[in-house]
DOZA-242242 format. One line per field, with one value per residue (C-alpha): residue number from 0; residue in three letters; x, z, y. Coordinates in nm, 4 decimals. Layout:
% residues N
seq c(NUM,...) .
type c(ALA,...) .
px c(X,...) .
pz c(Z,...) .
py c(Y,...) .
//
This chain:
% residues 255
seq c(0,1,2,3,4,5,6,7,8,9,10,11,12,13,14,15,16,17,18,19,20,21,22,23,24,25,26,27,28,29,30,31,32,33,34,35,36,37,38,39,40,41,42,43,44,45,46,47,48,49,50,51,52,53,54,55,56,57,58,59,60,61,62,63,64,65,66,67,68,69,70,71,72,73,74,75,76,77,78,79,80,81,82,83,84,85,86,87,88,89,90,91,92,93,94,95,96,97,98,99,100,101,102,103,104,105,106,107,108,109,110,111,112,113,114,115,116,117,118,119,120,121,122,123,124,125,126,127,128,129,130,131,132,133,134,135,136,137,138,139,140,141,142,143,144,145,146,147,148,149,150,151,152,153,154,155,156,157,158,159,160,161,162,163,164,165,166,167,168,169,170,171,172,173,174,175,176,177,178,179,180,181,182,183,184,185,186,187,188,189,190,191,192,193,194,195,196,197,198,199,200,201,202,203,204,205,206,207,208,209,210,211,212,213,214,215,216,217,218,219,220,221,222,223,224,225,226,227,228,229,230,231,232,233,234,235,236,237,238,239,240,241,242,243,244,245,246,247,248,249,250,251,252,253,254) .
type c(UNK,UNK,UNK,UNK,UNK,UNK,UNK,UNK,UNK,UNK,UNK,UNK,UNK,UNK,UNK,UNK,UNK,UNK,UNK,UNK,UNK,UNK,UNK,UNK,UNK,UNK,UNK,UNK,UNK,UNK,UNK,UNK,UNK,UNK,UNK,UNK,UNK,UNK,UNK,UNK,UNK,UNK,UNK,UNK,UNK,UNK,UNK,UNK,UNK,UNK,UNK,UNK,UNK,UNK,UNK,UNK,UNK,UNK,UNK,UNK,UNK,UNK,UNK,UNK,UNK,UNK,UNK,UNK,UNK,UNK,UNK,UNK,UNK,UNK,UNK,UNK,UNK,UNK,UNK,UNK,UNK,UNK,UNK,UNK,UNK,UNK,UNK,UNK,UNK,UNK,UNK,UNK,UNK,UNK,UNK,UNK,UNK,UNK,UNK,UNK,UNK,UNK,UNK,UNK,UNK,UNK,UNK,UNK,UNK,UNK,UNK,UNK,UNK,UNK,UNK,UNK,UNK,UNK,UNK,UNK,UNK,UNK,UNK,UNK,UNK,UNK,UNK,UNK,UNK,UNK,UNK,UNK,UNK,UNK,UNK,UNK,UNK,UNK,UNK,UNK,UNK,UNK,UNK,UNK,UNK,UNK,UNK,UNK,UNK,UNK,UNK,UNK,UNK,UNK,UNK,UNK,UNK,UNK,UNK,UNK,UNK,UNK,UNK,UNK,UNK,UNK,UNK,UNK,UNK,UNK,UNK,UNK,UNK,UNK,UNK,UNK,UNK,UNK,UNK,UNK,UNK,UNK,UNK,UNK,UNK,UNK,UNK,UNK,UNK,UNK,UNK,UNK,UNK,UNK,UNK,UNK,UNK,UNK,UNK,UNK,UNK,UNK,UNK,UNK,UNK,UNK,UNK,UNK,UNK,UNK,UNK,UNK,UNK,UNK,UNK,UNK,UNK,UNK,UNK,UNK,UNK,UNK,UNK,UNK,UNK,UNK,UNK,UNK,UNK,UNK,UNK,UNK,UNK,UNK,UNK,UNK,UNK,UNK,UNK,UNK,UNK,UNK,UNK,UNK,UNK,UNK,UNK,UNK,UNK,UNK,UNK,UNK,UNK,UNK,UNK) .
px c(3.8722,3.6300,3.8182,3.9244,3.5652,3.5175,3.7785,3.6508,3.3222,3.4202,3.6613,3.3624,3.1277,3.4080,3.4422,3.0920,3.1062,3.0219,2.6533,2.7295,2.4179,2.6886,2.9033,2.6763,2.5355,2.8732,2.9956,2.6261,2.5856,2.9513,3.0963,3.4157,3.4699,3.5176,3.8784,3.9917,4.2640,4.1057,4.2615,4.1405,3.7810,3.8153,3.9471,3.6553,3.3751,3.4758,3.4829,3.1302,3.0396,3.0793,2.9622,2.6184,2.6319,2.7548,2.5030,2.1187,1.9483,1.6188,1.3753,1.2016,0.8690,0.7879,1.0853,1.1192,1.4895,1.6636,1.9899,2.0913,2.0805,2.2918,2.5698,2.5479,2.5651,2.7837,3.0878,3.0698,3.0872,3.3615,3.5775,3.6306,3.8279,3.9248,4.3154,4.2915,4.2633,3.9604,3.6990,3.4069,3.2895,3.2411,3.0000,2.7498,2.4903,2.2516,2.1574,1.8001,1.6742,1.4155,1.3190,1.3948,1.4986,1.3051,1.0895,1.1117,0.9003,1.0185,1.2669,1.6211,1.8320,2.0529,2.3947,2.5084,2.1989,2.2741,1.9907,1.9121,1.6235,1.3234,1.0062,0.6624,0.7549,1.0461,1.3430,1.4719,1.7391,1.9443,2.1651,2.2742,2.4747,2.4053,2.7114,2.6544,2.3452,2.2317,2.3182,2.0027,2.0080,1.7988,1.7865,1.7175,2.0355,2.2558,2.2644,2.2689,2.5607,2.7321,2.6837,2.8562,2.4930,2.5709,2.8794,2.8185,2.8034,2.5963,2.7173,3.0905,2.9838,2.7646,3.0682,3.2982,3.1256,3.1207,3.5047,3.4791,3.2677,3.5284,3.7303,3.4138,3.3909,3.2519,3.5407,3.6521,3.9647,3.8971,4.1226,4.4892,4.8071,5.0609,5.0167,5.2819,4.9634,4.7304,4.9442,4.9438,4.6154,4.4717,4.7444,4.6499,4.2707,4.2704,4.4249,4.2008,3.8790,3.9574,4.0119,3.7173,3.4572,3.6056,3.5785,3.2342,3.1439,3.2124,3.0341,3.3091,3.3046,3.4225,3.5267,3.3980,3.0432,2.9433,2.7917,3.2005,3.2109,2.9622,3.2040,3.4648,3.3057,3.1133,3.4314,3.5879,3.3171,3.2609,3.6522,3.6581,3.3745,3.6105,3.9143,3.6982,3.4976,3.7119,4.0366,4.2481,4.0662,4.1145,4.4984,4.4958,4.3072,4.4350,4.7222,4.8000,4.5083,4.4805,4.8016,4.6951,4.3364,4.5685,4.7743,4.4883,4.2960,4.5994,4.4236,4.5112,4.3065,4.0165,3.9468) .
pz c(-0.5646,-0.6381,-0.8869,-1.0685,-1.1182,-1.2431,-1.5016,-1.6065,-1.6698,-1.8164,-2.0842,-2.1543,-2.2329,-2.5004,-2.6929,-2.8378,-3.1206,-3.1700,-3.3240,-3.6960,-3.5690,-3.3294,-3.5533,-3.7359,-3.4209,-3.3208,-3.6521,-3.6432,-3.2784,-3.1062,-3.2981,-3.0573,-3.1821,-3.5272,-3.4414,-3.2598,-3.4622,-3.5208,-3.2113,-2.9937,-3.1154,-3.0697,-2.6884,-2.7128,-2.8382,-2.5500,-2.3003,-2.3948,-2.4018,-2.0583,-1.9552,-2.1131,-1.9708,-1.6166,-1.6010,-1.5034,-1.7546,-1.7497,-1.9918,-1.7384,-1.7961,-2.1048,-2.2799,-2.4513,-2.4164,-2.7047,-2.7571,-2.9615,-2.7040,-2.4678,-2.6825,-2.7436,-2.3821,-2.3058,-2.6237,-2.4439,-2.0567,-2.1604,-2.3981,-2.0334,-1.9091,-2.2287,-2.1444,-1.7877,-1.6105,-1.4225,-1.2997,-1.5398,-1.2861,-0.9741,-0.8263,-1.1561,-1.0560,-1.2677,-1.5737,-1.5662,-1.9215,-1.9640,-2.3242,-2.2701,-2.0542,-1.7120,-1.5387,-1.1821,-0.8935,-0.7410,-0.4450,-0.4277,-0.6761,-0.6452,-0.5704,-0.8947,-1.1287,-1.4324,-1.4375,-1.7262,-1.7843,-1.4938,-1.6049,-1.4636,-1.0882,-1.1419,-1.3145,-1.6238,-1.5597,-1.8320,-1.6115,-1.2283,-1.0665,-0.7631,-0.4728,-0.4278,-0.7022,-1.0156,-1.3449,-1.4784,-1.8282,-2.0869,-2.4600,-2.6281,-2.4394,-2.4687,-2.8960,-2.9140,-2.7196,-2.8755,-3.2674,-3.1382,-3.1981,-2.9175,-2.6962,-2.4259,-2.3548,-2.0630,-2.0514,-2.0072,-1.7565,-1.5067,-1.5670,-1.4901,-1.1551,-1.1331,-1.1710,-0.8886,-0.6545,-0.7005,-0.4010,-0.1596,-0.1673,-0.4078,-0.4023,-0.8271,-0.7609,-0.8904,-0.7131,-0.7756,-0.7322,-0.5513,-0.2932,-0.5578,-0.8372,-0.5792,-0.4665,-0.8356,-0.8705,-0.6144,-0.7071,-1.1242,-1.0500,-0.8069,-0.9881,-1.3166,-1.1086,-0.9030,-1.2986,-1.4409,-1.1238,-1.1345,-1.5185,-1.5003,-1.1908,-1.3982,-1.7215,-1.9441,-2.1954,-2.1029,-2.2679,-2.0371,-1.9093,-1.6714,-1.4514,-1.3960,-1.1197,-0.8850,-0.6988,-0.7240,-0.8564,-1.1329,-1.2943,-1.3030,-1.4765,-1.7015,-1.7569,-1.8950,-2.1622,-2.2633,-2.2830,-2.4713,-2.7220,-2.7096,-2.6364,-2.8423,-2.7101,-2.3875,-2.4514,-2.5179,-2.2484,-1.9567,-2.0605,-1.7360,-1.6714,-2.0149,-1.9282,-1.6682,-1.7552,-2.0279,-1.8252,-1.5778,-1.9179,-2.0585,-2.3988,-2.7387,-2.8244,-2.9854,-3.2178) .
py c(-1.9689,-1.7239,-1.5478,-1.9312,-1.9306,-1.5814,-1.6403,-1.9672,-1.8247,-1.5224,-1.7636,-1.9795,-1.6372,-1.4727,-1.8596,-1.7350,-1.6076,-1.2293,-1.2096,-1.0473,-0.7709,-0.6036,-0.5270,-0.2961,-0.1547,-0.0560,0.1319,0.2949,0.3808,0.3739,0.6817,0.6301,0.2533,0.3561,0.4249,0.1707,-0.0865,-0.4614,-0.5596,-0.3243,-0.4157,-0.7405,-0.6786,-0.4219,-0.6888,-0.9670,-0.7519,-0.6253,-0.9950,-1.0463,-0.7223,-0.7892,-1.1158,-1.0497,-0.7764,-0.7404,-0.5449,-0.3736,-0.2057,0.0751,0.2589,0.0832,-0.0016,-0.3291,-0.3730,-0.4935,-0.6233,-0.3288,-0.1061,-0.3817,-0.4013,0.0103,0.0980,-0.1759,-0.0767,0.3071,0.1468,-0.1211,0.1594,0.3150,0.0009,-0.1035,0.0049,-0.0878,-0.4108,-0.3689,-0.6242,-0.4650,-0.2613,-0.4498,-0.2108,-0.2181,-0.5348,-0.3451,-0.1466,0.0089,0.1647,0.4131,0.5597,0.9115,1.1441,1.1411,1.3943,1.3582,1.4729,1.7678,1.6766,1.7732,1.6460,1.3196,1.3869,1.1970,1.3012,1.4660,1.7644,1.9622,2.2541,2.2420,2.0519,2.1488,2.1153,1.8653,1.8209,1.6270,1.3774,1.1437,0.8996,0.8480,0.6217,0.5330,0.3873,0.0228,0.0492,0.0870,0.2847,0.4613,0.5728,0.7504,0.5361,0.8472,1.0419,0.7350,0.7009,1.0842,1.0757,0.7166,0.9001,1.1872,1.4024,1.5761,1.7609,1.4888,1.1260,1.0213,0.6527,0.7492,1.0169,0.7563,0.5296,0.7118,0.7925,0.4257,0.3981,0.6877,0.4817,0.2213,0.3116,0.3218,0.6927,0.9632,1.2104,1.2800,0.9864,0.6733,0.3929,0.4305,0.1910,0.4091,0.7099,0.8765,0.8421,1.0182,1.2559,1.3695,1.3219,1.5444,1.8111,1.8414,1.7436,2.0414,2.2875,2.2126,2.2277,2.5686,2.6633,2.5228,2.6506,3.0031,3.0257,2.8750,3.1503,3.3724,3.3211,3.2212,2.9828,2.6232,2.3241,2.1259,2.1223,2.3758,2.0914,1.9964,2.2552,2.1296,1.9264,1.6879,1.4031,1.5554,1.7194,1.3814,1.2472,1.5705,1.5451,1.1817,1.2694,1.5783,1.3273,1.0845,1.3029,1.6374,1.5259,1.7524,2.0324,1.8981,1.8536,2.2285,2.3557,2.1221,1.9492,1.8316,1.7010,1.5648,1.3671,1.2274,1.1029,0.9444,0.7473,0.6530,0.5197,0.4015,0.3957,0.6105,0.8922,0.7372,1.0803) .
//
């Protein structure tokens, strides 16, 4: 019944029309989007609709939240699903949004945080994700990262942990259909992380960010902004893993 309802909803919420505004803020701050074929955009526009709808949003430590930055975080979150059938992540209630990057107290880092260079006594974080929580993300890190301004993207890298925390757990596999998928999951995903921590061990350039070989969890989110914004490289690199990130997202490359 619930799900009747759900649909019902959802079918009412894409009969709006799209707002003429997000079109521009897509072609100025959704770098990705620029490729995608007219159909794909408009799959890609209703499927933001109800993610900004089905969504509590929040401007955090003085933000006024606008609805350009909605529809910018929510074209990067919804390009992650935008080949797969997913319920718009089910375990996203909440979207908090702060205006830059934050400086936290010093305490031991969040398991999902995404640190960068010490601060004073604390350290500078851009997005988390948090199991059963919130996504916290920085305005200023999120349109670097949507124009393509910089080598990461810190809205497909939360999501993607959100994708991860799909399955109840926080272990790098996000949930799969058949123990044949996970099987060949665990055996290329791995293989390209004993790869990627070894290389980064030892001071050698990477492809992917060096923050990829804390654990598990963090490559598969460092992974999917390679496939995303890198992905030829990526192809090169790790083509098995590149294959299978590209049947898991069952979408084109978007570069």
């Amino acid at each position: 019944m619930f799900g009747w309802l759900r649909a019902r909803r959802r079918k009412k919420i894409v009969a709006e029309p799209i707002p003429e505004a997000w079109h521009r803020y897509l072609d100025d701050n959704v770098a990705l989007a620029r490729h995608l074929d007219p159909d794909s955009r408009r799959r890609l526009l209703e499927r933001m609709q109800v993610f900004i709808a089905e969504k509590y949003w929040e401007g955090c430590g003085g933000l006024e939240l606008t609805e350009e930055m909605q529809v910018t975080i929510a074209a990067q979150a919804c390009l992650l699903v935008l080949g797969r059938d997913d319920q718009l992540y089910g375990d996203v209630a909440s979207i908090l949004v702060y205006p830059s990057t934050l400086i936290t107290p010093p305490r031991p880092l969040g398991f999902f945080e995404q640190p960068r260079a010490p601060v004073g006594h604390g350290r500078t974080v851009i997005g988390e994700a948090m199991l059963g929580g919130p996504v916290v993300l920085a305005w200023d890190a999120v349109l670097a990262g949507g124009r393509g301004e910089t080598l990461g993207n810190v809205v497909l890298h939360e999501f993607a942990h959100k994708l991860d925390m799909a399955t109840g757990r926080i272990d790098g596999t996000p949930p799969l259909s058949s123990r044949a998928e996970r099987q060949r999951w665990g055996r290329v995903c791995s293989a390209a992380f004993a790869r990627h921590r070894a290389r980064t061990e030892a001071g050698w350039p990477t492809l992917m960010d060096a923050y990829g070989a804390t654990n598990e969890a963090e490559f598969f989110a460092v992974s999917t902004e390679s496939y995303f914004t890198r992905p030829q490289e990526l192809a090169y690199e790790h083509p098995e893993l590149f294959a299978l990130l590209a049947d898991f997202y069952g979408l084109e490359s978007l570069n």
